[in-house]
CHARMM-style PDB file with segment names, atoms N, HN, CA, C and O in Angstrom:
ATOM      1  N   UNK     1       7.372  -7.370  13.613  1.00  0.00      PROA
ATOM      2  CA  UNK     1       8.085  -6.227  13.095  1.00  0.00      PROA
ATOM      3  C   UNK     1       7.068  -5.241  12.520  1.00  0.00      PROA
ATOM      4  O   UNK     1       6.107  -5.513  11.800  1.00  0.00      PROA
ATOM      5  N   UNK     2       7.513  -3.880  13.033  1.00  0.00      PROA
ATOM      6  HN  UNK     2       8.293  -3.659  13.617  1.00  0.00      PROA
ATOM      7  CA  UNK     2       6.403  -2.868  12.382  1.00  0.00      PROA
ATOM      8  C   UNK     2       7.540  -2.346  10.752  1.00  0.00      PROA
ATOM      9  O   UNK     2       8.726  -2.580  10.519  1.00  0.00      PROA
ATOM     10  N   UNK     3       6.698  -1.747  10.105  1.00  0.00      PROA
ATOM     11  HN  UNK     3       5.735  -1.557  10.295  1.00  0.00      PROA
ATOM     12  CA  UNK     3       7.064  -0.823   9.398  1.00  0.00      PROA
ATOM     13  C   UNK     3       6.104   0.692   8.982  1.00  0.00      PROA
ATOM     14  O   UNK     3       4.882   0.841   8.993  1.00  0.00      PROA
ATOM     15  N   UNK     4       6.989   1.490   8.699  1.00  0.00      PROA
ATOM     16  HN  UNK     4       7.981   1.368   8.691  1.00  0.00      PROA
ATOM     17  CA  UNK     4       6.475   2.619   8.447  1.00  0.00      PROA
ATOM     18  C   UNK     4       5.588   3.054   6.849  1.00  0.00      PROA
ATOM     19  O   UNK     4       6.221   3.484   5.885  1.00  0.00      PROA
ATOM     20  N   UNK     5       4.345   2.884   6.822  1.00  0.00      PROA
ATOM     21  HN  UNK     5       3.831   2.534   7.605  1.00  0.00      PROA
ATOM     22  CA  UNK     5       3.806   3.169   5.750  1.00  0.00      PROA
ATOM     23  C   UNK     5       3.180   4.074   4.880  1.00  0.00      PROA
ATOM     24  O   UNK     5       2.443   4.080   3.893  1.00  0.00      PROA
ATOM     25  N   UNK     6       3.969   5.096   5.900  1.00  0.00      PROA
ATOM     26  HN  UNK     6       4.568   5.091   6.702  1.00  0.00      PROA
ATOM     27  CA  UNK     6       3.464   6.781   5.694  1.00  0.00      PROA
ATOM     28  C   UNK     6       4.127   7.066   3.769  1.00  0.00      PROA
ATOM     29  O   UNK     6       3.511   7.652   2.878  1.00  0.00      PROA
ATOM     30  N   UNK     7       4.851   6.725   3.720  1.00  0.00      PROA
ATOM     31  HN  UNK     7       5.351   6.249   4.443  1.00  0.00      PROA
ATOM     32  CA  UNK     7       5.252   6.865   1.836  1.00  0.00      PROA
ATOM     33  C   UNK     7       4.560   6.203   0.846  1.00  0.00      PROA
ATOM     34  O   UNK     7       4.445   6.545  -0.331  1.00  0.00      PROA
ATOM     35  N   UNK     8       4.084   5.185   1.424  1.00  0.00      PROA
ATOM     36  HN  UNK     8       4.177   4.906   2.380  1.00  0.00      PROA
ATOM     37  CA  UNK     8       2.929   4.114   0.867  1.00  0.00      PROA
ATOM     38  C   UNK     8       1.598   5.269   1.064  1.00  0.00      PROA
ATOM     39  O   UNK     8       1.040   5.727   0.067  1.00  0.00      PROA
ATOM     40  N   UNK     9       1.249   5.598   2.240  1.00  0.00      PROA
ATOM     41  HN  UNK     9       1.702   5.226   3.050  1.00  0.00      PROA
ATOM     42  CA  UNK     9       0.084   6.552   2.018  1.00  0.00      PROA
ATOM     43  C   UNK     9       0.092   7.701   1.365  1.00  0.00      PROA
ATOM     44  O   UNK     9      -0.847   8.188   0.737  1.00  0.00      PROA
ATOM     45  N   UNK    10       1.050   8.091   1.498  1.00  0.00      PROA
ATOM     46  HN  UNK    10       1.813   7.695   2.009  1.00  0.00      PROA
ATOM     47  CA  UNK    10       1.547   9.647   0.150  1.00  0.00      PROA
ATOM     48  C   UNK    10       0.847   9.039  -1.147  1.00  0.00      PROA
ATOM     49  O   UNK    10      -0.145   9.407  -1.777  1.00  0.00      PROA
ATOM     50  N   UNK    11       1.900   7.763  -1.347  1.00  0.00      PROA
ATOM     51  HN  UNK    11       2.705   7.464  -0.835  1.00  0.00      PROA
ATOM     52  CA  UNK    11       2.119   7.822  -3.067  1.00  0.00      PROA
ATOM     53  C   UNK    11       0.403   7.722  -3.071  1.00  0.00      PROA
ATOM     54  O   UNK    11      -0.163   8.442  -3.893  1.00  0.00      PROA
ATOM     55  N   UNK    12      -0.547   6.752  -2.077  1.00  0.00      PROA
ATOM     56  HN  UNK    12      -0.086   6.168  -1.409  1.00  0.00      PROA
ATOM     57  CA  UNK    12      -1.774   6.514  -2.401  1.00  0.00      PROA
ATOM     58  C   UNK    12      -2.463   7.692  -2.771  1.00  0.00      PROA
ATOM     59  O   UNK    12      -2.944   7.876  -3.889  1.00  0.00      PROA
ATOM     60  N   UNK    13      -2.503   8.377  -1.959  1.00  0.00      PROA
ATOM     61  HN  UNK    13      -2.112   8.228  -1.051  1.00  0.00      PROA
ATOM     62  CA  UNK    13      -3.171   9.925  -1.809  1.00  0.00      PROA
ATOM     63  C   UNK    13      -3.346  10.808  -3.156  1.00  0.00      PROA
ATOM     64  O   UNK    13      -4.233  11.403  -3.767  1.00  0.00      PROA
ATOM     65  N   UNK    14      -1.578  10.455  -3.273  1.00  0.00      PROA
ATOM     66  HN  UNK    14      -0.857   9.972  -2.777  1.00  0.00      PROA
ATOM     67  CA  UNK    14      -1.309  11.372  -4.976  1.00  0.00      PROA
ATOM     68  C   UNK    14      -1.850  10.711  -5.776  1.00  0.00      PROA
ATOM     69  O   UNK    14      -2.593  11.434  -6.439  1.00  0.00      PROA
ATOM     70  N   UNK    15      -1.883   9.854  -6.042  1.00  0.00      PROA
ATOM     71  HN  UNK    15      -1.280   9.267  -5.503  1.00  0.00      PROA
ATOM     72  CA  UNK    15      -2.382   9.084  -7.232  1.00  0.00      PROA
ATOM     73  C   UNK    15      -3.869   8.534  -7.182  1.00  0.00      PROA
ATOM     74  O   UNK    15      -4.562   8.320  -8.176  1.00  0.00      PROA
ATOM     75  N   UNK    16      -4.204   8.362  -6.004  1.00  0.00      PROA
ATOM     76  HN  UNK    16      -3.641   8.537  -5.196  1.00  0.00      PROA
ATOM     77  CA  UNK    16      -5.835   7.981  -5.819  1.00  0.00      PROA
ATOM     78  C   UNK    16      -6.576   8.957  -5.025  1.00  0.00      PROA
ATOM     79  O   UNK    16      -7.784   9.008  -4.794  1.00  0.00      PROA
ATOM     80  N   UNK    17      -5.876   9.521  -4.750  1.00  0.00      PROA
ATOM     81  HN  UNK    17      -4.895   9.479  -4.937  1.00  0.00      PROA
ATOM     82  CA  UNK    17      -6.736  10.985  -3.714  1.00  0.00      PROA
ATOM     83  C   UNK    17      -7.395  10.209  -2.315  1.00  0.00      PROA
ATOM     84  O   UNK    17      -7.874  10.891  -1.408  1.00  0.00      PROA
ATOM     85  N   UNK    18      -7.359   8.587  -2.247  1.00  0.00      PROA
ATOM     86  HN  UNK    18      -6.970   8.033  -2.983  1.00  0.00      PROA
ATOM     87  CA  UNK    18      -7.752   8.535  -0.854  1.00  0.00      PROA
ATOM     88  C   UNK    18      -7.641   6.983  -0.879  1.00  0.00      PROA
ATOM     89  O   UNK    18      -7.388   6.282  -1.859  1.00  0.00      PROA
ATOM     90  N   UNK    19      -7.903   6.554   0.518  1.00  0.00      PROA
ATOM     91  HN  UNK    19      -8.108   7.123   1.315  1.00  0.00      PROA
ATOM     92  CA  UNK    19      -7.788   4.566   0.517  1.00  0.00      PROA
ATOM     93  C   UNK    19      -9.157   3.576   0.067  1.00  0.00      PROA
ATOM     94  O   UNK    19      -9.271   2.375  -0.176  1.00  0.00      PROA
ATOM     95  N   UNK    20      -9.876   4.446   0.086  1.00  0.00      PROA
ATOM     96  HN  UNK    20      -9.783   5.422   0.284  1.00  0.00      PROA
ATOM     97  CA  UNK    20     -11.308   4.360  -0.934  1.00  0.00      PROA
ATOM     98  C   UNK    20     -10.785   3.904  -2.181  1.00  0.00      PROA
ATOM     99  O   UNK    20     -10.591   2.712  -2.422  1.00  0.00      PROA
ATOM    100  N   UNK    21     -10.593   4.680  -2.843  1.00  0.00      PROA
ATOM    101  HN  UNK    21     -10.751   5.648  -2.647  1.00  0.00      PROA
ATOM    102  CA  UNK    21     -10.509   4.414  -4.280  1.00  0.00      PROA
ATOM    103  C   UNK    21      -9.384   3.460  -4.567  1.00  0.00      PROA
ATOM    104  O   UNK    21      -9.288   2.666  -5.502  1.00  0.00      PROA
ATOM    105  N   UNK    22      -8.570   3.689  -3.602  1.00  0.00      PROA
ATOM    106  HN  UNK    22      -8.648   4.334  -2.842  1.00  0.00      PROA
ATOM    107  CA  UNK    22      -7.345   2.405  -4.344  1.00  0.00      PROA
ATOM    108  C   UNK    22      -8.239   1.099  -3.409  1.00  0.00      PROA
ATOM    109  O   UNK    22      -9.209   0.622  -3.998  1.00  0.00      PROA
ATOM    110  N   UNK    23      -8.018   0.724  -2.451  1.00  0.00      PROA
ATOM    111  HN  UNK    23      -7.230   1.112  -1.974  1.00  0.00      PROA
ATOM    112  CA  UNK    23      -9.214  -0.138  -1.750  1.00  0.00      PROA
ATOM    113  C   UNK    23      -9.800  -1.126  -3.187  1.00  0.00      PROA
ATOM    114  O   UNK    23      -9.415  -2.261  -3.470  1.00  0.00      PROA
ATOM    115  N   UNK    24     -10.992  -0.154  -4.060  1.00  0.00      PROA
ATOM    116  HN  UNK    24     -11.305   0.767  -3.830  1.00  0.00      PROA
ATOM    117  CA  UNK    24     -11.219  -1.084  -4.994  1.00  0.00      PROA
ATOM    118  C   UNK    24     -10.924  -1.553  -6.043  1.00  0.00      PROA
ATOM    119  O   UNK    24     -11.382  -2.616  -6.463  1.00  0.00      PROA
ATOM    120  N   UNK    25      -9.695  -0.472  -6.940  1.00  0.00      PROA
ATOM    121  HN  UNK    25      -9.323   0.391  -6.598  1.00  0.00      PROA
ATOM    122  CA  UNK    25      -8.531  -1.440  -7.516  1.00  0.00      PROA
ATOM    123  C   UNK    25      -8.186  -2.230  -6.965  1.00  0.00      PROA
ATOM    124  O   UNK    25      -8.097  -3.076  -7.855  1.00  0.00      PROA
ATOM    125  N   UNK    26      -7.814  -2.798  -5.911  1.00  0.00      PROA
ATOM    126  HN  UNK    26      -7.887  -2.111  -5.188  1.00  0.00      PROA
ATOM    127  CA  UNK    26      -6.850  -3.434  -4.881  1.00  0.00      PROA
ATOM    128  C   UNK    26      -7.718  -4.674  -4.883  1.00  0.00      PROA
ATOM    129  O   UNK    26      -7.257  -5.806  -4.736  1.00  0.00      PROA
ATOM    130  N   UNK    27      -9.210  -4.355  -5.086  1.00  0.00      PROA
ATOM    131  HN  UNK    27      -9.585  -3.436  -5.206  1.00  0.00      PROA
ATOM    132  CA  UNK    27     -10.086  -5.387  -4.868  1.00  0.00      PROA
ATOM    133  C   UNK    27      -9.829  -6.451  -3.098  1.00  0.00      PROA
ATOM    134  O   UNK    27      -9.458  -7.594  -2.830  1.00  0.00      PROA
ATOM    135  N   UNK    28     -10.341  -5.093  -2.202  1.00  0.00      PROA
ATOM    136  HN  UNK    28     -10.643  -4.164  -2.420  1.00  0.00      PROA
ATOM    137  CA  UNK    28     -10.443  -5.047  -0.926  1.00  0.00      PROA
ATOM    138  C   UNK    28     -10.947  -3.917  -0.245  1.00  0.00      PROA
ATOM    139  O   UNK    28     -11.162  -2.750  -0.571  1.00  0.00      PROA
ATOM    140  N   UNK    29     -11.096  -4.676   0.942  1.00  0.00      PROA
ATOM    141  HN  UNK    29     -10.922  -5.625   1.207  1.00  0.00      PROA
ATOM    142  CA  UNK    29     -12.392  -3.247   1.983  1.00  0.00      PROA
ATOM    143  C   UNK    29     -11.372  -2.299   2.307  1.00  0.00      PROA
ATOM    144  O   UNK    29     -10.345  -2.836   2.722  1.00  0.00      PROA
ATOM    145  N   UNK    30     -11.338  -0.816   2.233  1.00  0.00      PROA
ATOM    146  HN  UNK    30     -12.172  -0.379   1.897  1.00  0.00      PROA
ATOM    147  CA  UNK    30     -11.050   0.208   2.904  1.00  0.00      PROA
ATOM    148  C   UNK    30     -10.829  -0.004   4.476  1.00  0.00      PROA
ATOM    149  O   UNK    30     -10.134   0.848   5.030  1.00  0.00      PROA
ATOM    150  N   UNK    31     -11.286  -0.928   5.166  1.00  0.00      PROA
ATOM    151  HN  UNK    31     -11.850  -1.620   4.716  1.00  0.00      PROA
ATOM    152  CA  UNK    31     -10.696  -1.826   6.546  1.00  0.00      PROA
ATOM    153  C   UNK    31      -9.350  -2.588   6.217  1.00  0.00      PROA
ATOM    154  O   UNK    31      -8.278  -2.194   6.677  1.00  0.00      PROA
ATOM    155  N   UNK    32      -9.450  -3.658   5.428  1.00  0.00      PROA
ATOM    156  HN  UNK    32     -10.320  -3.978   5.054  1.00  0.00      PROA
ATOM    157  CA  UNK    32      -8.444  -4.181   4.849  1.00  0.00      PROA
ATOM    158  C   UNK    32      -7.131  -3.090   5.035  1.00  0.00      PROA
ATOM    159  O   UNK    32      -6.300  -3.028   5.941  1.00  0.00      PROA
ATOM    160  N   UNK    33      -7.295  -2.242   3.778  1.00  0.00      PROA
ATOM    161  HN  UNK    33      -7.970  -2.293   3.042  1.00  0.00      PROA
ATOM    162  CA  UNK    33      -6.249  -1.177   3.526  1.00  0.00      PROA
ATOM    163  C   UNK    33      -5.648  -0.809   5.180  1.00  0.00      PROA
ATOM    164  O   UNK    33      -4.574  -1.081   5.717  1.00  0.00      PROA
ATOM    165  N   UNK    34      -6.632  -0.216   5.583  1.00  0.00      PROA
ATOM    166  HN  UNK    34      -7.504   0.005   5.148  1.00  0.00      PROA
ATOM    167  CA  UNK    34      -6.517   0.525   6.892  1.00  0.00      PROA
ATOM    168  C   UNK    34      -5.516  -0.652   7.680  1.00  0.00      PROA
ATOM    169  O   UNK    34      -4.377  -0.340   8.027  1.00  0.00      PROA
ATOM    170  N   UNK    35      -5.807  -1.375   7.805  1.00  0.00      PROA
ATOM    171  HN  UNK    35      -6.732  -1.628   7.523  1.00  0.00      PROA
ATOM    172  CA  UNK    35      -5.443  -2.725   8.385  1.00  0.00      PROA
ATOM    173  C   UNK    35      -4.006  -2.447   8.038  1.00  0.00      PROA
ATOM    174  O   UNK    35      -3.105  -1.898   8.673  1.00  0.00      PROA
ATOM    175  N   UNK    36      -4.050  -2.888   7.063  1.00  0.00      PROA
ATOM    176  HN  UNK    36      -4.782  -3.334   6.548  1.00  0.00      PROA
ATOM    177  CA  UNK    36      -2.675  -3.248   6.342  1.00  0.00      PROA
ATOM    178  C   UNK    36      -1.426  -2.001   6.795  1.00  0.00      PROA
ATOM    179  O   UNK    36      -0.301  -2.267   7.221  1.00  0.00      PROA
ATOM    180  N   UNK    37      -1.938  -0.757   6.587  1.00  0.00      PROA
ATOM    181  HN  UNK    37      -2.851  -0.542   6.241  1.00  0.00      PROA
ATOM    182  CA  UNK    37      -1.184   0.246   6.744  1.00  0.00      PROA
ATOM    183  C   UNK    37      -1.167   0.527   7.762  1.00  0.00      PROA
ATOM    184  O   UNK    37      -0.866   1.717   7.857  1.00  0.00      PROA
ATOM    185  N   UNK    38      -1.370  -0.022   8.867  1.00  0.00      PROA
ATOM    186  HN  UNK    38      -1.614  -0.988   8.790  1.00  0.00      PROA
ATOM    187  CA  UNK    38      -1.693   0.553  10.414  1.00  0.00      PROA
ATOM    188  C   UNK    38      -1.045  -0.579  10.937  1.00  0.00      PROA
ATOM    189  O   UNK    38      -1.167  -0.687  12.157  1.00  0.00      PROA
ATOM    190  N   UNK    39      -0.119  -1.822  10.140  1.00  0.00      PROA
ATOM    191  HN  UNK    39      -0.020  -1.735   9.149  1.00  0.00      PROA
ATOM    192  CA  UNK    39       0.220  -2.827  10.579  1.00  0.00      PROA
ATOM    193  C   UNK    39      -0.393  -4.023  11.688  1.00  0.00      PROA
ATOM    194  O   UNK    39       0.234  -4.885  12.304  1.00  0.00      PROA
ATOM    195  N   UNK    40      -1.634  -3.762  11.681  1.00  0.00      PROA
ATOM    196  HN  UNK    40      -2.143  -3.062  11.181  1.00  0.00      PROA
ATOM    197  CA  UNK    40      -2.639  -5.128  12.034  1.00  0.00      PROA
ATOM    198  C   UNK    40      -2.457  -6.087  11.129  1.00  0.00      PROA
ATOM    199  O   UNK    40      -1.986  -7.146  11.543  1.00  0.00      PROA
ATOM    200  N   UNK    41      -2.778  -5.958   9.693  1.00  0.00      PROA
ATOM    201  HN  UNK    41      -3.161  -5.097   9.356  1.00  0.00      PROA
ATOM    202  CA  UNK    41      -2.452  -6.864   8.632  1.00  0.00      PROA
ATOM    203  C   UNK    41      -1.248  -7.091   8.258  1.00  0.00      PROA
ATOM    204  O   UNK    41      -0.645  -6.282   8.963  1.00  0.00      PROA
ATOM    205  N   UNK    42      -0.642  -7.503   7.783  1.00  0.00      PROA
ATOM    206  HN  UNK    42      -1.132  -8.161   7.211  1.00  0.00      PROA
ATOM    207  CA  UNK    42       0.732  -7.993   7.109  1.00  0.00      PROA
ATOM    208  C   UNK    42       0.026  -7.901   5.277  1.00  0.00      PROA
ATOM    209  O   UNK    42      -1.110  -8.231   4.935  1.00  0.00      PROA
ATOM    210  N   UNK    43       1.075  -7.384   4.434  1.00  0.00      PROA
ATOM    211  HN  UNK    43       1.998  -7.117   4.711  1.00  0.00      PROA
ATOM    212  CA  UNK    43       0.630  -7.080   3.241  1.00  0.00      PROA
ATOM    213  C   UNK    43       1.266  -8.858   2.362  1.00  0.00      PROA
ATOM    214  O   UNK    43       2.414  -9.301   2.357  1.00  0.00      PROA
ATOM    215  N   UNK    44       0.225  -9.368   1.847  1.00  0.00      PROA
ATOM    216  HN  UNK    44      -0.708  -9.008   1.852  1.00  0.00      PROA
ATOM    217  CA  UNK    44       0.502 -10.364   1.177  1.00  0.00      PROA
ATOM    218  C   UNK    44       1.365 -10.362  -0.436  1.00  0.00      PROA
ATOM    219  O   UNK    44       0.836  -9.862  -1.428  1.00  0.00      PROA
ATOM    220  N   UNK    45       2.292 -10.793  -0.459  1.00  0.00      PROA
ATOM    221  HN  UNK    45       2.722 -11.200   0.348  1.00  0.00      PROA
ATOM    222  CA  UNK    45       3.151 -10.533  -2.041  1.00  0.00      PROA
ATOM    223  C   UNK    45       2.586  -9.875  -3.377  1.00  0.00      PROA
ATOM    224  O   UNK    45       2.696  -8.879  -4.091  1.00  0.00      PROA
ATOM    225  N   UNK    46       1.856 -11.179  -3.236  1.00  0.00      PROA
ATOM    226  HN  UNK    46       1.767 -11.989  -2.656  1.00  0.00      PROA
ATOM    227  CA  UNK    46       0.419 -10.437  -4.209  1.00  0.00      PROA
ATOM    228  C   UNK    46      -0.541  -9.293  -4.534  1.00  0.00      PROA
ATOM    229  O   UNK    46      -1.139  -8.712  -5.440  1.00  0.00      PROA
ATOM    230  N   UNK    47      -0.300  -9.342  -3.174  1.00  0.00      PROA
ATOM    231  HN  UNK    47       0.185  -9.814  -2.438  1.00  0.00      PROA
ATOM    232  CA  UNK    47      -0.999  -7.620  -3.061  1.00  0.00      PROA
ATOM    233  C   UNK    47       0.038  -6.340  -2.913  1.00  0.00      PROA
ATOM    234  O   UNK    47      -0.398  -5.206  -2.720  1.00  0.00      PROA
ATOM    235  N   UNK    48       1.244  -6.583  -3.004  1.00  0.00      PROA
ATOM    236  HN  UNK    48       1.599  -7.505  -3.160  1.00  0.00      PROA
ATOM    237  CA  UNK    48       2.326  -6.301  -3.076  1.00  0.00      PROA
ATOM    238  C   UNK    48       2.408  -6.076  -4.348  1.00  0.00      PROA
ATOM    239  O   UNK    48       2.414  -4.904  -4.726  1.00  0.00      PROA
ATOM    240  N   UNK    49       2.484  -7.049  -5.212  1.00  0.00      PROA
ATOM    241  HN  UNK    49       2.479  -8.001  -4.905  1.00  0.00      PROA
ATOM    242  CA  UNK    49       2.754  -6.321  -6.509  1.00  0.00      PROA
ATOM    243  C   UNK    49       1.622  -5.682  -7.371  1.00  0.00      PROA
ATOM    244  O   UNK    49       1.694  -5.098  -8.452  1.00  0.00      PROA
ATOM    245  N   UNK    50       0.757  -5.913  -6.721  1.00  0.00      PROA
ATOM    246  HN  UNK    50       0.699  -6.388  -5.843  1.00  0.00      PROA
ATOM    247  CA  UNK    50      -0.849  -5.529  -7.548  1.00  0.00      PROA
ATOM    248  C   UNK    50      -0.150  -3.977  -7.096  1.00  0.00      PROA
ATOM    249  O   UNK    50       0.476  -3.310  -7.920  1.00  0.00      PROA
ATOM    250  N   UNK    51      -0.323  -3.611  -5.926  1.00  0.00      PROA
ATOM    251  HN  UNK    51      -0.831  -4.153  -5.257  1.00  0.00      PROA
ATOM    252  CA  UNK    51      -0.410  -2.034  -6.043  1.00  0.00      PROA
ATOM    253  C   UNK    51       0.786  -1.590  -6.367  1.00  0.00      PROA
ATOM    254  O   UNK    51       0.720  -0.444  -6.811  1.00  0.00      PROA
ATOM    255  N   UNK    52       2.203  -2.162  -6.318  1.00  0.00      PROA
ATOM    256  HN  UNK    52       2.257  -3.093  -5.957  1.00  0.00      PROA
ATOM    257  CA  UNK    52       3.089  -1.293  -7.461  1.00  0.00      PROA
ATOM    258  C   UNK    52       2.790  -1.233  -8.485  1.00  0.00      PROA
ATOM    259  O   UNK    52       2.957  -0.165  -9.073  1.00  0.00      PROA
ATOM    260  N   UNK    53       2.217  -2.344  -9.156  1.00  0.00      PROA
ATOM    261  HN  UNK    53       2.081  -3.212  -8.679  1.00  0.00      PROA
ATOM    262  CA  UNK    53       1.694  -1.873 -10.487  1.00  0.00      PROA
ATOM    263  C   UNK    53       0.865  -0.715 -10.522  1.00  0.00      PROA
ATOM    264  O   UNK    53       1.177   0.232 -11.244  1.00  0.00      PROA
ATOM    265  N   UNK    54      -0.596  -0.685  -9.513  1.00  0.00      PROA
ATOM    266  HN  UNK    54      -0.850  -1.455  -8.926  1.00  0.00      PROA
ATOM    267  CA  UNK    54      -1.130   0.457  -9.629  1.00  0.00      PROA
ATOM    268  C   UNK    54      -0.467   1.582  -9.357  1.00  0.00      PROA
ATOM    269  O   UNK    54      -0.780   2.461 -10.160  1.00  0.00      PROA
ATOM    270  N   UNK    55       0.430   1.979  -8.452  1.00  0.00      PROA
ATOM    271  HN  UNK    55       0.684   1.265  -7.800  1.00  0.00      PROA
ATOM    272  CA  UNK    55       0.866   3.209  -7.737  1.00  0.00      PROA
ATOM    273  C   UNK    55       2.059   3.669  -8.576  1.00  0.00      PROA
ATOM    274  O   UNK    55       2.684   4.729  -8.627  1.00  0.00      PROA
ATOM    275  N   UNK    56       2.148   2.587  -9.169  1.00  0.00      PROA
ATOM    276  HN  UNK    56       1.641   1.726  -9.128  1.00  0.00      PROA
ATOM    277  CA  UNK    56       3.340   2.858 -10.200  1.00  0.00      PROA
ATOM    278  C   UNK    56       4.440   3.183  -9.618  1.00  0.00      PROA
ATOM    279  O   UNK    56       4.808   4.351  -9.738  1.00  0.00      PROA
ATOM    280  N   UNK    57       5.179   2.328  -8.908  1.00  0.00      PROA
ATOM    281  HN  UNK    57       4.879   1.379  -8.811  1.00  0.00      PROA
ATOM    282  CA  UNK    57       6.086   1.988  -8.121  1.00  0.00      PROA
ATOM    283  C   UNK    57       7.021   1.491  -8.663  1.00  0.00      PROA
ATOM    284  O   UNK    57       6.536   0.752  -9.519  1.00  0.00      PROA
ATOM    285  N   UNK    58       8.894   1.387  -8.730  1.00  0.00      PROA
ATOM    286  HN  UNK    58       9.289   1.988  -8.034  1.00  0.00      PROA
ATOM    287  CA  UNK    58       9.428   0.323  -9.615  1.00  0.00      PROA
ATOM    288  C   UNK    58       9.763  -0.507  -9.011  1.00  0.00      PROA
ATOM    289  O   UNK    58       9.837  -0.062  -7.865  1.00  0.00      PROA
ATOM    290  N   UNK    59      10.043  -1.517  -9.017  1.00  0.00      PROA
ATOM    291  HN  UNK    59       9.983  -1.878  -9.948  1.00  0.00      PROA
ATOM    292  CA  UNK    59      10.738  -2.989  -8.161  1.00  0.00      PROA
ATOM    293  C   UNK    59      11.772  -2.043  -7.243  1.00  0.00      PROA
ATOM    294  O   UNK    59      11.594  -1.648  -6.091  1.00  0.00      PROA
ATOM    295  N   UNK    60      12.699  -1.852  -7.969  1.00  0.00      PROA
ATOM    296  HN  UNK    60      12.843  -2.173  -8.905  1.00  0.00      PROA
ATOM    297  CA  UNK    60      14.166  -0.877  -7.375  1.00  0.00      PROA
ATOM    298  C   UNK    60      13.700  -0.275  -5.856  1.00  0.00      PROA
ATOM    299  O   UNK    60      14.397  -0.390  -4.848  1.00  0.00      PROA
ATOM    300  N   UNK    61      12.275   0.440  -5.908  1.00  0.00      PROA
ATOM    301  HN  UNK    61      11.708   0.534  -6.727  1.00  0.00      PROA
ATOM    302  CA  UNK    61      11.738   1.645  -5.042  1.00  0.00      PROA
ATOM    303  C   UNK    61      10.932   0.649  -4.017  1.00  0.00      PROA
ATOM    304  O   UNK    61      10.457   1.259  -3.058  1.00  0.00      PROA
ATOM    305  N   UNK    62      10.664  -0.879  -4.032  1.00  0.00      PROA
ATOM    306  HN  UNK    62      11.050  -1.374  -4.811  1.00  0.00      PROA
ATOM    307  CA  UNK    62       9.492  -1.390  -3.334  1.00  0.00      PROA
ATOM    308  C   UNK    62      10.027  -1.313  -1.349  1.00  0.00      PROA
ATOM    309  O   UNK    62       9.195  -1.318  -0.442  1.00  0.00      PROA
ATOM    310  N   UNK    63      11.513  -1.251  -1.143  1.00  0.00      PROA
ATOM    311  HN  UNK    63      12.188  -1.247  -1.881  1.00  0.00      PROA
ATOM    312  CA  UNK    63      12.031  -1.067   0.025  1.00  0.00      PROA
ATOM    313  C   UNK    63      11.137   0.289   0.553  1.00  0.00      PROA
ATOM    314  O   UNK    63      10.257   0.621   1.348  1.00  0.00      PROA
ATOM    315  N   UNK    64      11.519   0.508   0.108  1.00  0.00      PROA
ATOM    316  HN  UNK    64      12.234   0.237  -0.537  1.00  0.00      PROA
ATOM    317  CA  UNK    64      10.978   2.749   0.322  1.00  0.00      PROA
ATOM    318  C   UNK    64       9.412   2.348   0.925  1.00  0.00      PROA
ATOM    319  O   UNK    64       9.027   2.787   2.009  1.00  0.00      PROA
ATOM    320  N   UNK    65       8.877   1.775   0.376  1.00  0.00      PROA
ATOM    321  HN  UNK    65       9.190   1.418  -0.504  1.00  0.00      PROA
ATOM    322  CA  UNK    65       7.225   1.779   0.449  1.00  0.00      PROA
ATOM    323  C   UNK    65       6.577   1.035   0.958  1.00  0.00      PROA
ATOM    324  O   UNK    65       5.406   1.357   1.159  1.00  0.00      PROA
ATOM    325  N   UNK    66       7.035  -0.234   1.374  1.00  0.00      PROA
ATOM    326  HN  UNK    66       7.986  -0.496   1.211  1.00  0.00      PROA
ATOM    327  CA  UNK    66       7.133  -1.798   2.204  1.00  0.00      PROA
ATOM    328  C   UNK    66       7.302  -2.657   3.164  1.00  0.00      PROA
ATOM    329  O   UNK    66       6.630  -3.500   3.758  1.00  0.00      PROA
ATOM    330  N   UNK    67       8.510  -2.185   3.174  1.00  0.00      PROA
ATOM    331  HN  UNK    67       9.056  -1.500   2.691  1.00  0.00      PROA
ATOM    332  CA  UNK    67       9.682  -2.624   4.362  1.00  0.00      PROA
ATOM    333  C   UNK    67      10.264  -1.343   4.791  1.00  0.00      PROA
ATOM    334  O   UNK    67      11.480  -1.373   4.975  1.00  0.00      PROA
ATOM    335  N   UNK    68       9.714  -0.318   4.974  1.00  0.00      PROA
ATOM    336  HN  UNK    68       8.726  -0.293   4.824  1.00  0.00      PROA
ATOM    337  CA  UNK    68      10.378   0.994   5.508  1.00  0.00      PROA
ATOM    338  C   UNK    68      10.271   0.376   7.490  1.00  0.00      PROA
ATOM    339  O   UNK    68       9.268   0.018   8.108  1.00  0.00      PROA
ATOM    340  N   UNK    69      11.334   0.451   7.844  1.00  0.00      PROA
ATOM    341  HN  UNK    69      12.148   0.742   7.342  1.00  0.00      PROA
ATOM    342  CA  UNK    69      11.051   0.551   9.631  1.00  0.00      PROA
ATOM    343  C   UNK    69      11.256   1.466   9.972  1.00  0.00      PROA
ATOM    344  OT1 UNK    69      11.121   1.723  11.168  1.00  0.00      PROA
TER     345      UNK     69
END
């Protein structure tokens, strides 16, 4: 299953200005990221909630940003 992670890259953008900088909050390679959002990777729970916390996301909103198809 794909999903769409273009709202996930917004919120990144606004708030980190690029996948660089969240990348090392995230404590992962800018490949990784890329990965992840380009759906090669599958995003692990954990890393799931690490960046709502960073992106400042609420539980309520994690559909929107996640699981968008």
């Amino acid at each position: 299953m794909k999903f769409n992670y273009d709202k996930l890259l917004g919120r990144i953008v606004e708030v980190y200005g690029n996948q660089s900088n969240f990348a090392k909050d995230m404590k992962l390679s800018e490949r990784s990221i890329s990965f992840k959002l380009n759906n090669v990777r599958r995003w692990k729970d954990t890393e799931i909630k690490l960046a709502m916390q960073l992106l400042k996301i609420p539980e309520s909103k994690v559909h929107l940003y996640f699981f968008n198809e």
